[in-house]
N, C-alpha and C positions, 0 to 999 in steps of 0.2 A: 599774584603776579610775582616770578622771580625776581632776584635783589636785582638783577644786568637789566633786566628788562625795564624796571624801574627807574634805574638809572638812567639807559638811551631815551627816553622819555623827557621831553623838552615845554615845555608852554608857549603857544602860540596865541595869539590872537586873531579870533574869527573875524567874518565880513561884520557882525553886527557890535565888535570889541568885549564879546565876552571870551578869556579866557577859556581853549578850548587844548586840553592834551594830545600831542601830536606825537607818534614814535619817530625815531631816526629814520634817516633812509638804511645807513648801514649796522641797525638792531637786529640782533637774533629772530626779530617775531616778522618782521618784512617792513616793507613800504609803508607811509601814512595811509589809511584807510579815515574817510569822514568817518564820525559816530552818530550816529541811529540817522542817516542822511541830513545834519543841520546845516549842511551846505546850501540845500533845496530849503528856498524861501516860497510861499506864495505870491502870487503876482499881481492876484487880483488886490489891492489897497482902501477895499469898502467891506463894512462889517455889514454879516449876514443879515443884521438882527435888524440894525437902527440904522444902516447905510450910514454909518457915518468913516469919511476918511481914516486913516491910521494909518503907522509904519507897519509890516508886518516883520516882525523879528522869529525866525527860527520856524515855525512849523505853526505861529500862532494863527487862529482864523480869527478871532474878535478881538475889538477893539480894548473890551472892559470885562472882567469877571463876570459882573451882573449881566452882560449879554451873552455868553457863553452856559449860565447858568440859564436864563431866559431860552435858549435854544436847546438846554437839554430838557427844559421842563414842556418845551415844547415839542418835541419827539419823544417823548414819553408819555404826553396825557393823551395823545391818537393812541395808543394801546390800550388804555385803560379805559376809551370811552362806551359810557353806560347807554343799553338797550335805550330807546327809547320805549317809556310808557305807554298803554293801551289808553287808549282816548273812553272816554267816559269814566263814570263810577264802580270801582268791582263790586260794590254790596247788590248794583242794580238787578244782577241776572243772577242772586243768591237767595235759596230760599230760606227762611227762619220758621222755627216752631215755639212756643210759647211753651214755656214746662207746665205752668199753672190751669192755663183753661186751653191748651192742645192746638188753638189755631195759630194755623199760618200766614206769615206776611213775606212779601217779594221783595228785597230790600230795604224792610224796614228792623233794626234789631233791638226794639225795646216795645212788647205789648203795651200800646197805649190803653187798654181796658185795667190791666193790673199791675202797671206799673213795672214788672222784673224783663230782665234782658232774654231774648231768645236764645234757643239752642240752633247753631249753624246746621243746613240738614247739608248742604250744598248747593251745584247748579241747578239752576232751572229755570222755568219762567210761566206766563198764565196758561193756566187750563184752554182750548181755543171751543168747548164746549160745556164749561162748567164755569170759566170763568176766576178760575182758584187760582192762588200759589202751586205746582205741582215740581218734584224734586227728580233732579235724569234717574237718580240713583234710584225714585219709585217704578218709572216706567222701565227698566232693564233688569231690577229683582234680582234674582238668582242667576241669570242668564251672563252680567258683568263679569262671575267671576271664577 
């Protein structure tokens, strides 16, 4: 800001008595202009958050910090919010194979015979005429890929 312009420059006091810089009328830069509109107060005198009364000075919406922080943590976790979960168990429609003695179990992944954890084959589910563990990845072979 030029040294003149600095100078026609006065200190006024706002509607709310904070101290607000006001140019001359007859300054080189023009007329008073508000700055960043603090003239415009809200009208409504209830915070968003906790309804509770308050002055509103200058362009504030809440009452307290903590509600203003409360309401951005509140338009921001709707963004973030998580898929919700598939209902049941994922192991249920998983099949396993046993490294040690080759059988299969549907959801179960530790060979109760030998004790060691199974190898994940994939999806799948019971044979409907044998009765078995069978894996999608068996019934599609070569044709998947």
């Amino acid at each position: 800001m030029p040294l003149q312009a600095r100078m026609d420059c006065q200190q006024t006091l706002g509607a709310d008595d904070r101290p607000h810089q006001q140019l001359a009328a007859d300054s080189p830069a023009g007329p008073a202009l508000p700055l960043h509109n603090d003239d415009v107060t809200i009208t409504d005198s209830r915070c968003p958050v906790c309804g509770s009364p308050f002055r509103p000075v200058g362009r504030r919406r809440f009452c307290s910090d903590a509600c203003r922080q409360a309401a951005w943590r509140r338009r921001h976790s709707a963004s973030r919010a998580l898929s919700p979960l598939p209902k049941g168990d994922p192991r249920s429609g998983t099949v396993y194979e046993c490294p040690s003695c080759g059988v299969r179990y549907l959801g179960e992944q530790r060979c109760p015979d030998c004790q060691l954890f199974c190898r994940r084959i994939g999806s799948g589910g019971l044979c409907p005429h044998y009765d078995e563990p069978v894996a999608v990845a068996d019934l599609i072979g070569d044709q998947g890929r």
